[in-house]
VEXZAKE-381472 format. One record per residue: residue in three letters; x, y, z of N, C-alpha, C, O in turn. Coordinates in nm, 2 decimals, m for minus. Example, Ala and Ser with C-alpha at 12.3 -4.5 7.8 and 13.67 -1.06 7.14 Angstrom:
ATOM/resn/nxx/nyy/nzz/caxx/cayy/cazz/cxx/cyy/czz/oxx/oyy/ozz
ATOM/ALA/1.32/m0.57/0.78/1.23/m0.45/0.78/1.32/m0.33/0.78/1.42/m0.33/0.85 .
ATOM/SER/1.28/m0.22/0.71/1.37/m0.11/0.71/1.29/0.00/0.79/1.34/0.11/0.80 .
***
This chain:
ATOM/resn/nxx/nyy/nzz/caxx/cayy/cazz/cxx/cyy/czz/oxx/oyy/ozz
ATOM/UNK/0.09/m0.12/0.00/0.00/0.00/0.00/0.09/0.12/0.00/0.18/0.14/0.09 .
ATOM/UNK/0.07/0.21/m0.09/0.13/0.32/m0.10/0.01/0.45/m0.09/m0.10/0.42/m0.13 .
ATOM/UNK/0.01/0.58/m0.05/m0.14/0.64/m0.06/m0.08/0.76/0.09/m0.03/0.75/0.20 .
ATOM/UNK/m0.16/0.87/m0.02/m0.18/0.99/0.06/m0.33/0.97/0.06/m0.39/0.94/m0.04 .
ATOM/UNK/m0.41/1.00/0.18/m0.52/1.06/0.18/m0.54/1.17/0.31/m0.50/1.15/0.42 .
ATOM/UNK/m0.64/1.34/0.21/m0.67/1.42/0.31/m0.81/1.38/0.28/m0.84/1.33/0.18 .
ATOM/UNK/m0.91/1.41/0.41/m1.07/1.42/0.40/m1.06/1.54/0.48/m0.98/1.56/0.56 .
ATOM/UNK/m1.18/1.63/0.42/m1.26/1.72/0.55/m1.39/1.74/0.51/m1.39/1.73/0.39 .
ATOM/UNK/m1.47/1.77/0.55/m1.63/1.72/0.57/m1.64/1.88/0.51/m1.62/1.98/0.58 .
ATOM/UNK/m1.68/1.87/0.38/m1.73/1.97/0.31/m1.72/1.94/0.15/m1.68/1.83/0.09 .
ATOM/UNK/m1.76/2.06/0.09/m1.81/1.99/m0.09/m1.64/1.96/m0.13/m1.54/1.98/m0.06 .
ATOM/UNK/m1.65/1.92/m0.26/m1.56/1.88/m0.39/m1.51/2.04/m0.39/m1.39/2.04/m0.36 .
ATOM/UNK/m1.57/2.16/m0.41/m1.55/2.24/m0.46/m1.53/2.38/m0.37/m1.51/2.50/m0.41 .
ATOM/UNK/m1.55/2.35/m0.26/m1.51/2.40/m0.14/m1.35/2.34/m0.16/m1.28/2.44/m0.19 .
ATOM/UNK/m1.30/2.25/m0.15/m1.19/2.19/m0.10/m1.10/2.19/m0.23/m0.98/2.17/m0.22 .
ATOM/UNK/m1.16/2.23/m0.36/m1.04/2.28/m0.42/m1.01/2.42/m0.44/m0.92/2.48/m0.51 .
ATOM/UNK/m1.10/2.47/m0.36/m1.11/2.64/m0.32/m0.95/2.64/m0.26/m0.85/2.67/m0.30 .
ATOM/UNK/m0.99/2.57/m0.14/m0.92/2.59/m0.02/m0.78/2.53/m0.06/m0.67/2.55/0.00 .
ATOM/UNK/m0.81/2.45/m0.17/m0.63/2.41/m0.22/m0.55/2.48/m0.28/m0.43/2.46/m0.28 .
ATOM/UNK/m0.64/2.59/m0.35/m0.53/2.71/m0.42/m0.46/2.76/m0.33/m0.34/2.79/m0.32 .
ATOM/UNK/m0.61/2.79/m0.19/m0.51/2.89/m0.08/m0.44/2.84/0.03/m0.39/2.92/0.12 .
ATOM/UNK/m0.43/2.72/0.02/m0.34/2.65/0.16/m0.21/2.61/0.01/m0.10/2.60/0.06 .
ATOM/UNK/m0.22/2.61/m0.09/m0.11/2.54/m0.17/m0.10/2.64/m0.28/m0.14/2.63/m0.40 .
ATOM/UNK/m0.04/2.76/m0.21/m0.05/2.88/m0.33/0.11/2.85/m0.45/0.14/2.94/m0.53 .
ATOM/UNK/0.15/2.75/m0.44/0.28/2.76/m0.53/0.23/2.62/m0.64/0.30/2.53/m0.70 .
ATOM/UNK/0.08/2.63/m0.63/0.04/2.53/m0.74/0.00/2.60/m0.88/m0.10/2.68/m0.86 .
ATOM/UNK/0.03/2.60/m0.97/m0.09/2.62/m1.11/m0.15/2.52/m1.15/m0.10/2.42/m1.20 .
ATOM/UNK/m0.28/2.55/m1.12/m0.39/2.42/m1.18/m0.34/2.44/m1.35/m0.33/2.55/m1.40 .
ATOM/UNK/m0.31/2.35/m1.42/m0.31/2.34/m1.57/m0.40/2.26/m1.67/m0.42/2.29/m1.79 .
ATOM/UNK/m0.47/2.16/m1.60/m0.62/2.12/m1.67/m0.65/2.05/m1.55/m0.57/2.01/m1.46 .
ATOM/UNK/m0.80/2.04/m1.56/m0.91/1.99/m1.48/m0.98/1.93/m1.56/m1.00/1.96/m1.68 .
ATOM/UNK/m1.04/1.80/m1.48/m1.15/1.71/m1.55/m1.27/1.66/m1.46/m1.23/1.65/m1.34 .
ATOM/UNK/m1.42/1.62/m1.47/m1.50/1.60/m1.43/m1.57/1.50/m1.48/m1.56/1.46/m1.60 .
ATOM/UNK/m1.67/1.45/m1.41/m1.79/1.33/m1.55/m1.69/1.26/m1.62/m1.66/1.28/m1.74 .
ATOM/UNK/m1.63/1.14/m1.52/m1.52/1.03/m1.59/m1.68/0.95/m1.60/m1.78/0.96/m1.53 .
ATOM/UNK/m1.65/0.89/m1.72/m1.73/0.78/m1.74/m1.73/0.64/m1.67/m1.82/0.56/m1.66 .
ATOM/UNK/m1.60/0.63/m1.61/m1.55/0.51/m1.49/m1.44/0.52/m1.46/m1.35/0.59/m1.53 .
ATOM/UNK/m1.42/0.47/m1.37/m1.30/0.47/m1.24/m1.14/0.42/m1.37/m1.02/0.44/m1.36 .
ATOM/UNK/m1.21/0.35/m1.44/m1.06/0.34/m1.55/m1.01/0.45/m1.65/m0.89/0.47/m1.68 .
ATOM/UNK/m1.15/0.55/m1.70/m1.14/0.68/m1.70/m1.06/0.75/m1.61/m0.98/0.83/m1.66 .
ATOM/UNK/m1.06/0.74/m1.50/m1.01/0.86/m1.41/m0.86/0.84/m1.38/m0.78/0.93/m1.35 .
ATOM/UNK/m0.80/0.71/m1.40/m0.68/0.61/m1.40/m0.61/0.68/m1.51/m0.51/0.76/m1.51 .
ATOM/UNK/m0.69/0.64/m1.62/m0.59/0.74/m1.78/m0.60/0.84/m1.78/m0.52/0.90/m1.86 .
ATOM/UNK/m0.69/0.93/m1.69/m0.64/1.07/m1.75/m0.53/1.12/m1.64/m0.47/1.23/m1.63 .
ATOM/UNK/m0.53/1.00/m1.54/m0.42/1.10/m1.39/m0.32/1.05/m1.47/m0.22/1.13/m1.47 .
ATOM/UNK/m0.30/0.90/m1.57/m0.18/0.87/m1.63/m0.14/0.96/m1.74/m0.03/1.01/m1.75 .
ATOM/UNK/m0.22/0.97/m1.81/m0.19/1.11/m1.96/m0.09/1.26/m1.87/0.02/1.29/m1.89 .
ATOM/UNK/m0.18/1.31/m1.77/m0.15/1.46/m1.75/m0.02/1.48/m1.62/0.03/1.59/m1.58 .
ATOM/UNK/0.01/1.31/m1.57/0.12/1.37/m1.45/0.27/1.34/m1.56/0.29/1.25/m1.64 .
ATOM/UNK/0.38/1.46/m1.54/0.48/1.39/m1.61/0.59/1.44/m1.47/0.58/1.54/m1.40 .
ATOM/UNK/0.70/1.32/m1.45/0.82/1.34/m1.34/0.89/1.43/m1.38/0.93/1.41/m1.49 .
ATOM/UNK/0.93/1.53/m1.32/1.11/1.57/m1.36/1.14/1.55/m1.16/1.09/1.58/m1.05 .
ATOM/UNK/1.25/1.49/m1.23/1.37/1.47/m1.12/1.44/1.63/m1.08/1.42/1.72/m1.16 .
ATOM/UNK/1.51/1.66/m0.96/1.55/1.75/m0.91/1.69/1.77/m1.00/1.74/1.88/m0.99 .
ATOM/UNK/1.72/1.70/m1.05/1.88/1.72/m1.19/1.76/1.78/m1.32/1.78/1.89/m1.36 .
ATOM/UNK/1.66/1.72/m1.36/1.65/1.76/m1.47/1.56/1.87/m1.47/1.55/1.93/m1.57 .
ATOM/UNK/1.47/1.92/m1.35/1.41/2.00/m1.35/1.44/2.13/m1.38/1.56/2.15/m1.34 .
ATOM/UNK/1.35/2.27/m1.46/1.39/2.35/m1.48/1.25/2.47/m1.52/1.14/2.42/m1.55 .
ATOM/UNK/1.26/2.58/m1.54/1.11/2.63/m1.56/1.04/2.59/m1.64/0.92/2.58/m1.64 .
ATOM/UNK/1.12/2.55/m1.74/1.02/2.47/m1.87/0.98/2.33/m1.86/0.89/2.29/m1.94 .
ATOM/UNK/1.04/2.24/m1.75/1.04/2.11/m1.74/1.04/2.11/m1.57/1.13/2.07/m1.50 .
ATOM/UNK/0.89/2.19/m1.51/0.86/2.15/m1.37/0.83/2.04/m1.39/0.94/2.04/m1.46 .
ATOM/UNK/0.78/1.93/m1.40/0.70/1.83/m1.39/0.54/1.86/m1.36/0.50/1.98/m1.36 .
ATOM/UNK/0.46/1.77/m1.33/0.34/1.77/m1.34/0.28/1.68/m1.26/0.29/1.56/m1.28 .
ATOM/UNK/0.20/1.74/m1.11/0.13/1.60/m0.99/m0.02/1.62/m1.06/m0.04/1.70/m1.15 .
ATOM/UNK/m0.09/1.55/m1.02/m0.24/1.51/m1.00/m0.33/1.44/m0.92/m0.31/1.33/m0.88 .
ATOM/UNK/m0.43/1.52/m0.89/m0.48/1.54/m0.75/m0.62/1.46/m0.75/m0.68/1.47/m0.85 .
ATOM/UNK/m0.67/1.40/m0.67/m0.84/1.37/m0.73/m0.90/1.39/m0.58/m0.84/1.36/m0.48 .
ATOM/UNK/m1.05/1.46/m0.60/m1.08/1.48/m0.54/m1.22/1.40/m0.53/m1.27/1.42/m0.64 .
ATOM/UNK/m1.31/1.31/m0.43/m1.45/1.28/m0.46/m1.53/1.26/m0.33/m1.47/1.21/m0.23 .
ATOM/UNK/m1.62/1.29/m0.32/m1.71/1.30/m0.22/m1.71/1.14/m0.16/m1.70/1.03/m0.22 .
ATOM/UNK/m1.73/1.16/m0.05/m1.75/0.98/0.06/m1.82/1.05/0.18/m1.76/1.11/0.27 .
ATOM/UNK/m1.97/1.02/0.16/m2.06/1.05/0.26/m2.08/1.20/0.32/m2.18/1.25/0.26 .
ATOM/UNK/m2.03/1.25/0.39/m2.01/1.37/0.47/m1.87/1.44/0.41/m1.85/1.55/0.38 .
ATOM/UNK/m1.78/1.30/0.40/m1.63/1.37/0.38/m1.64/1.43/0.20/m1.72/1.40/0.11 .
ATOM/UNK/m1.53/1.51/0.19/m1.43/1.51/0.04/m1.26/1.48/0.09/m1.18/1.55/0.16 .
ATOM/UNK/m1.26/1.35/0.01/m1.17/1.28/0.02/m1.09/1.35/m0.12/m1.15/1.37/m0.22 .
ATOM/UNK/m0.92/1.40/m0.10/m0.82/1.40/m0.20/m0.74/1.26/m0.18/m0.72/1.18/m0.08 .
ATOM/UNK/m0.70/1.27/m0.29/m0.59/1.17/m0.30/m0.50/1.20/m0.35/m0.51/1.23/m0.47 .
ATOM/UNK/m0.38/1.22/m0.27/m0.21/1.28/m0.26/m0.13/1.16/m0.32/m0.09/1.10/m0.22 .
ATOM/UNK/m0.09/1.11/m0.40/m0.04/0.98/m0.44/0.12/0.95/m0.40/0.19/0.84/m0.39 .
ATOM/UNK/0.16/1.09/m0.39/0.32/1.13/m0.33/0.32/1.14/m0.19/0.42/1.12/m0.13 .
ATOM/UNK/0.21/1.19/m0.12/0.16/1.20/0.02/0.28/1.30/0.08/0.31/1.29/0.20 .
ATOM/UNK/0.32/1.39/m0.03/0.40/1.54/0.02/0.31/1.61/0.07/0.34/1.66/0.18 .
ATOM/UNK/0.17/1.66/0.01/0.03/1.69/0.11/0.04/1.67/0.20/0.08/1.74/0.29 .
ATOM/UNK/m0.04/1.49/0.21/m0.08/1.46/0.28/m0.01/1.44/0.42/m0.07/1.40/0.51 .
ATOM/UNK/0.12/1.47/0.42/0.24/1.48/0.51/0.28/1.62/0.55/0.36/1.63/0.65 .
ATOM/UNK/0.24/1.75/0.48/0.28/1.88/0.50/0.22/1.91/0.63/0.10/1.94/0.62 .
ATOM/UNK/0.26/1.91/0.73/0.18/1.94/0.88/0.11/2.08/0.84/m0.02/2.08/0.84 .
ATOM/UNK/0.18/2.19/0.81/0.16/2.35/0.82/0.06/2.35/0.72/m0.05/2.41/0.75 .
ATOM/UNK/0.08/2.30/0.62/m0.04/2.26/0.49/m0.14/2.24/0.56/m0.23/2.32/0.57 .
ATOM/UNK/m0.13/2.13/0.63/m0.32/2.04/0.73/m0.33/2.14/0.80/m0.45/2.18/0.83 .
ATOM/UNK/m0.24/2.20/0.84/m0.29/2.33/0.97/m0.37/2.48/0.93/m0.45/2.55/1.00 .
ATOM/UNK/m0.29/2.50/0.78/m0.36/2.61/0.76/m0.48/2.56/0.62/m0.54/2.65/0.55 .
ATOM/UNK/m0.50/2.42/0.62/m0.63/2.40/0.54/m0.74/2.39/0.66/m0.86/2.41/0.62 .
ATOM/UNK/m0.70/2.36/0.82/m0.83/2.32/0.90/m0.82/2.44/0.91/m0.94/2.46/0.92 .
ATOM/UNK/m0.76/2.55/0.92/m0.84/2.72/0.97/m0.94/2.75/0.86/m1.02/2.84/0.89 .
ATOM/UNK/m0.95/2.68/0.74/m1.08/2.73/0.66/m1.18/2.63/0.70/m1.30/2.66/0.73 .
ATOM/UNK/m1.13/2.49/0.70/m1.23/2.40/0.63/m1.27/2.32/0.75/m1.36/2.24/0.74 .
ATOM/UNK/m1.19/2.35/0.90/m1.28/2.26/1.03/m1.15/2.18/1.05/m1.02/2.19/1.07 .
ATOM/UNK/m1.27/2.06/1.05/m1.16/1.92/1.11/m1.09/1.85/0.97/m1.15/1.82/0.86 .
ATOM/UNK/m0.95/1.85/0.99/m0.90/1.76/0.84/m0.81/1.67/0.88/m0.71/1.68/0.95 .
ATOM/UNK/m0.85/1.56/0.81/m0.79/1.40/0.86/m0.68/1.41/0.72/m0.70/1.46/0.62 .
ATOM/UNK/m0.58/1.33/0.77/m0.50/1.29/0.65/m0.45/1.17/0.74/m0.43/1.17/0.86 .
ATOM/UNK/m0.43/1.05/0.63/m0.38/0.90/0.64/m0.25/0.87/0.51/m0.28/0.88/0.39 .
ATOM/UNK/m0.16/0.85/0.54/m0.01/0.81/0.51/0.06/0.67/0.51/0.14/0.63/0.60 .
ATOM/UNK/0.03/0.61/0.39/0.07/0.46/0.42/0.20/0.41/0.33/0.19/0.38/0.21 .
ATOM/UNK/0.28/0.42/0.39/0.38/0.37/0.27/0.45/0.18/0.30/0.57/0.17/0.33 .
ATOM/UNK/0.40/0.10/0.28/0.45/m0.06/0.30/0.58/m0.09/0.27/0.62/m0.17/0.35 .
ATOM/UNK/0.66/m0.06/0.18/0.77/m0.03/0.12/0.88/0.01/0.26/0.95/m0.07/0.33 .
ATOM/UNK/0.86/0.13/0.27/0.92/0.17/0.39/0.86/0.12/0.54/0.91/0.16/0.64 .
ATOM/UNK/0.75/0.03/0.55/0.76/0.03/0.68/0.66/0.16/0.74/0.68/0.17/0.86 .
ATOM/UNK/0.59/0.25/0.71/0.52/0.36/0.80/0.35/0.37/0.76/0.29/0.34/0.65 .
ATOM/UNK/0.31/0.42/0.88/0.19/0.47/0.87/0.19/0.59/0.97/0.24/0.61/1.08 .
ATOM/UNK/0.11/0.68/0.90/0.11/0.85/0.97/m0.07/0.85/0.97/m0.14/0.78/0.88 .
ATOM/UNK/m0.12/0.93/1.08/m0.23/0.99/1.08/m0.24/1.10/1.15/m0.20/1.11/1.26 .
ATOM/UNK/m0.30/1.21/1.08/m0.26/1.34/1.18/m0.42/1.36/1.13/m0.48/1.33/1.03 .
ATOM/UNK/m0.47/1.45/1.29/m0.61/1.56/1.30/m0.60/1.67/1.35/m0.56/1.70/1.46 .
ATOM/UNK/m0.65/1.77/1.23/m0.63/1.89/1.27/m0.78/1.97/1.25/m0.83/1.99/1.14 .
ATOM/UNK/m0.81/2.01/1.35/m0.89/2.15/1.39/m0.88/2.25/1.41/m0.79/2.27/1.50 .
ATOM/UNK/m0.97/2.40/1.34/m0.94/2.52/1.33/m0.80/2.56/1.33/m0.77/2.67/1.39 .
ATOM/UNK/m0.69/2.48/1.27/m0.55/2.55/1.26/m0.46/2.45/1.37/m0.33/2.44/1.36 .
ATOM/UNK/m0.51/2.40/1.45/m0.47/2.32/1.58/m0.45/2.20/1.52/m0.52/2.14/1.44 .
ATOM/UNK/m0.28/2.15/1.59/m0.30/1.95/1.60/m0.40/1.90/1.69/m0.39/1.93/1.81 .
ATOM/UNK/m0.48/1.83/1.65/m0.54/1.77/1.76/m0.50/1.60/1.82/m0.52/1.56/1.93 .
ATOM/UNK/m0.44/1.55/1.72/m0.41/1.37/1.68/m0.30/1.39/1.61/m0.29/1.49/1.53 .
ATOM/UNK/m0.20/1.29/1.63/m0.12/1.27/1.53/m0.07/1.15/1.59/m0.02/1.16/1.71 .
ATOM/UNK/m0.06/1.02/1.53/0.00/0.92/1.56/0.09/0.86/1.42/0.05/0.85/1.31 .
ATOM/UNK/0.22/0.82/1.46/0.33/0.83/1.36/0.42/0.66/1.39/0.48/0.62/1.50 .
ATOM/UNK/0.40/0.58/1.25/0.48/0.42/1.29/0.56/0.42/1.18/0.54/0.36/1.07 .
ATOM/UNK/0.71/0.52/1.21/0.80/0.49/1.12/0.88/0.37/1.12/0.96/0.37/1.21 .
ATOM/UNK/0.89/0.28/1.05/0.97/0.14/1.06/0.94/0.10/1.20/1.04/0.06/1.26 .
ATOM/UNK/0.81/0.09/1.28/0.80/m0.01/1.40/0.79/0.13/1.55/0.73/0.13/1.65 .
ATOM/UNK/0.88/0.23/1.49/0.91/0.30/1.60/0.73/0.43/1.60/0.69/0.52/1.52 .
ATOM/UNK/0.68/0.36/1.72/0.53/0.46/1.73/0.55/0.55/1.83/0.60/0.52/1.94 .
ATOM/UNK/0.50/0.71/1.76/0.50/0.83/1.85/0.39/0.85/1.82/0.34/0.80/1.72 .
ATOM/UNK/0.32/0.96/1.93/0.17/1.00/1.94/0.17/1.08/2.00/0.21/1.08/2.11 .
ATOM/UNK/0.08/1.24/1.93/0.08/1.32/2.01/m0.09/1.36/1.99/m0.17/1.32/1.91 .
ATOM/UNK/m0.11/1.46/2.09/m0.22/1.47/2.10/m0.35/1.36/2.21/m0.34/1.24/2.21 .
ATOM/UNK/m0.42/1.41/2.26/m0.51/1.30/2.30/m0.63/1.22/2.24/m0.71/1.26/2.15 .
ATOM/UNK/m0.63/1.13/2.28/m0.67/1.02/2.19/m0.80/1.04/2.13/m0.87/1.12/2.19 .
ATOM/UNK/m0.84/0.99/2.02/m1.03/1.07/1.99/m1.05/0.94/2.02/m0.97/0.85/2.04 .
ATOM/UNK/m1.24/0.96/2.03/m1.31/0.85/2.05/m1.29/0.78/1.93/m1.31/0.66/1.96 .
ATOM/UNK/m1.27/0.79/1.82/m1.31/0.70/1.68/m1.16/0.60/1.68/m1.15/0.49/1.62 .
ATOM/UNK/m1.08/0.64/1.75/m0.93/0.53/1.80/m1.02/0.40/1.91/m0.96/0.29/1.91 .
ATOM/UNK/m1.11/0.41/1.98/m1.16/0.30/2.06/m1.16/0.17/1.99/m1.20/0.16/1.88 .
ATOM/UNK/m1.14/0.11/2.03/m1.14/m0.03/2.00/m0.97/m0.04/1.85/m0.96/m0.13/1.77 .
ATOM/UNK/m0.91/0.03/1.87/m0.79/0.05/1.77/m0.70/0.02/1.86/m0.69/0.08/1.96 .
ATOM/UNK/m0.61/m0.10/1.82/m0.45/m0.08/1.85/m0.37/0.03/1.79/m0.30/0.02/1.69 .
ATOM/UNK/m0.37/0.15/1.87/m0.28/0.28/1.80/m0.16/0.23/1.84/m0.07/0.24/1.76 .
ATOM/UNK/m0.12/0.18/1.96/0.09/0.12/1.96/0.10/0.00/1.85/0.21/m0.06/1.85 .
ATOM/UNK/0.02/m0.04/1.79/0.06/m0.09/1.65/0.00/m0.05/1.52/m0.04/m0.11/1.42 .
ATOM/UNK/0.01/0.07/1.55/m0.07/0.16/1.40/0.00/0.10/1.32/0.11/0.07/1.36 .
ATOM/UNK/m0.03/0.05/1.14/m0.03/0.02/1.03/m0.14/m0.02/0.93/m0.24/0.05/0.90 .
ATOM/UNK/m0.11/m0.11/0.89/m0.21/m0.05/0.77/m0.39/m0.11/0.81/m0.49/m0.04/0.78 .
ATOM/UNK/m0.39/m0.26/0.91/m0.51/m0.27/0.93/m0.57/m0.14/1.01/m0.66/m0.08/0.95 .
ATOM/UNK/m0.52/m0.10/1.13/m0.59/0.01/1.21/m0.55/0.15/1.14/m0.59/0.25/1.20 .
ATOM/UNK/m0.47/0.16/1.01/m0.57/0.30/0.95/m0.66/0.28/0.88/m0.71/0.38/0.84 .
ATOM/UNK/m0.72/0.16/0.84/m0.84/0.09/0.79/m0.92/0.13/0.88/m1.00/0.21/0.86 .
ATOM/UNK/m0.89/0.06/0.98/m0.98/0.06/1.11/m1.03/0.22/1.12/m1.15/0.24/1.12 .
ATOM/UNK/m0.97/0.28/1.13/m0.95/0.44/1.17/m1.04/0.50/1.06/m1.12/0.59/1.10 .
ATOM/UNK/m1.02/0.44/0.89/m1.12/0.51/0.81/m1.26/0.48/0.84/m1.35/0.57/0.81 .
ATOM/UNK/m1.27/0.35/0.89/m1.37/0.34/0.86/m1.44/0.39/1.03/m1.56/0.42/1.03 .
ATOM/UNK/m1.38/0.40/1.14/m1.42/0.53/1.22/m1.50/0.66/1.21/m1.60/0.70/1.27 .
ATOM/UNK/m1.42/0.70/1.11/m1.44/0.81/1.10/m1.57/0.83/0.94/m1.62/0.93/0.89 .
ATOM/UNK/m1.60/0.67/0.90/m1.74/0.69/0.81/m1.64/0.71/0.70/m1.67/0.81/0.63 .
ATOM/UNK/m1.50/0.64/0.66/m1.49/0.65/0.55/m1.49/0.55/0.44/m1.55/0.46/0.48 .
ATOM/UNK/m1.46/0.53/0.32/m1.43/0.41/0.23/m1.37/0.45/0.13/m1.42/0.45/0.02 .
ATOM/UNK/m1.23/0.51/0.16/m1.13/0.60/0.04/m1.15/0.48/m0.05/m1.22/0.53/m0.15 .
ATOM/UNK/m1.13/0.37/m0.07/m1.11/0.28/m0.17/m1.20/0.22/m0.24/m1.19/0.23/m0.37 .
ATOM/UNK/m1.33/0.13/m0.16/m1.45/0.14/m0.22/m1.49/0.28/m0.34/m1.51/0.27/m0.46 .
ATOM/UNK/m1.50/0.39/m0.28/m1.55/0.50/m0.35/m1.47/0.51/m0.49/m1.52/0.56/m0.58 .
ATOM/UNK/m1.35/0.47/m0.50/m1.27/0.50/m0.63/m1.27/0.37/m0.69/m1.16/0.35/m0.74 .
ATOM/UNK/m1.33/0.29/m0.71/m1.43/0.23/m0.77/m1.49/0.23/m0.84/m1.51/0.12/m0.90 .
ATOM/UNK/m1.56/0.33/m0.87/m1.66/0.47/m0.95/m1.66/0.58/m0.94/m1.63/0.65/m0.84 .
ATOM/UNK/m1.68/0.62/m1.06/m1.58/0.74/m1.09/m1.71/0.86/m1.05/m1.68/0.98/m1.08 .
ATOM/UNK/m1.82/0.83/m1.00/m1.93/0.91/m0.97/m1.86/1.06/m0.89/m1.81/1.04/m0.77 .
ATOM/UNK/m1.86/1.17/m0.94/m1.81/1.27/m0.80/m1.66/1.32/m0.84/m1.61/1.44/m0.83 .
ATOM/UNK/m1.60/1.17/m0.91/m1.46/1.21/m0.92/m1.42/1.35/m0.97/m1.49/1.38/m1.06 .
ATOM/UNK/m1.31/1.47/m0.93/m1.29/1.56/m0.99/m1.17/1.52/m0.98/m1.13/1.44/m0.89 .
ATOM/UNK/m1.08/1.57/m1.12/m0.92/1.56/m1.14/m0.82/1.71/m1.15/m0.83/1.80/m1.23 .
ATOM/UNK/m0.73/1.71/m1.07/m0.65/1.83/m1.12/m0.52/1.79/m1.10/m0.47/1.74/m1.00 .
ATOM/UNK/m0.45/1.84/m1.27/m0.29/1.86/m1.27/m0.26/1.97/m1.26/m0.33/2.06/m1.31 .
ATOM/UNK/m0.12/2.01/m1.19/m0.12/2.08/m1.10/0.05/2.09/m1.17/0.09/2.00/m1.23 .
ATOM/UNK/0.13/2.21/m1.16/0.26/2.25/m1.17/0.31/2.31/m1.02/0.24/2.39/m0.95 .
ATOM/UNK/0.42/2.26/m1.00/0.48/2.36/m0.90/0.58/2.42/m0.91/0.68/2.35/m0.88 .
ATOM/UNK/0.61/2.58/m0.97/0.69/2.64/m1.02/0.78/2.66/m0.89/0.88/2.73/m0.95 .
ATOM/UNK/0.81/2.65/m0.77/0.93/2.64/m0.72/1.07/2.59/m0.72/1.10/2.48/m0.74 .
ATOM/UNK/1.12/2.66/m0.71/1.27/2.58/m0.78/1.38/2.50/m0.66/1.49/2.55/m0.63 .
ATOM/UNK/1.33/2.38/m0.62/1.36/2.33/m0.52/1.54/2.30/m0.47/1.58/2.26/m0.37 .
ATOM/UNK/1.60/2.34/m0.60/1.73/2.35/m0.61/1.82/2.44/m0.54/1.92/2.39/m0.49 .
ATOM/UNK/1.78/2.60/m0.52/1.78/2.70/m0.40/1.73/2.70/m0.31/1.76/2.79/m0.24 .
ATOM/UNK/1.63/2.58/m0.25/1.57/2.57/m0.10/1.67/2.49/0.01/1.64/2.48/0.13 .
***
């Protein structure tokens, strides 16, 4: 399992409001809506993302991420596929001063980790972190962790945890119902940072 996900309980279109202004070093460069199916929404994030590496990057050759956004119940679920989002603390912090409470889940198998952080009105409220085995936790515990092994966070109990909190990131992308797509440039030149 590899996978960024942010949710916060508001529209599709609220939450890509709020992505211009919590992620102002983005240029949206096309957008798509009304995929015909979930294999639709697959080819067009494959057509419109292109890599450049930190050697070959340059103004003409930023590369190209892609973002999807789709409604699940109450929430709007993004999907961060690089999970540099979904991992940006200051990002989550200054997206919950618009949009409330915002969950993000971080699973990388490969490396061994699972991240979940909750943030309200600008505040951490949760954050529990299993880098290679080693679990840190801050914040006090919410009730939707009850019945969760959080000193063995991974990938069953962030399962566990979605589905707490009324979600089904994976079921839902399944069907492309809701799906919105955005590729995105980021003109930063990460070479001088």
């Amino acid at each position: 399992m590899h996978i960024g996900l942010i949710a916060v309980k508001t529209s599709v279109a609220k939450f890509r409001d709020s992505f211009n202004r919590t992620w102002p070093q983005f240029e949206t460069v096309a957008s798509a809506s009304n995929f015909p199916d979930a294999s639709a929404v697959w080819d067009w994030k494959e057509s419109h993302e292109e890599f450049a590496s930190a050697a070959k990057w340059s103004k003409e050759n930023p590369g190209k991420s892609v973002y999807l956004f789709w409604t699940d119940g109450l929430w709007t679920i993004m999907m961060d596929p690089d999970y540099c989002l979904a991992s940006d603390e200051e990002g989550l912090r200054r997206l919950s001063t618009q949009l409330g409470t915002v969950l993000s889940f971080v699973v990388e198998t490969a490396g061994g980790s699972a991240f979940f952080w909750c943030f309200q009105g600008g505040k951490l409220l949760r954050m529990i972190s299993n880098s290679d085995g080693d679990i840190s936790m801050d914040g006090e515990p919410l009730p939707e962790e009850i019945g969760i092994d959080v000193n063995n966070y991974y990938m069953d109990e962030t399962k566990s945890l979605w589905k707490a909190f009324g979600l089904s990131p994976y079921e839902v992308m399944e069907s492309s119902e809701g799906c919105e797509a955005i590729c995105v440039v980021d003109h930063t030149d990460y070479r001088t940072h």
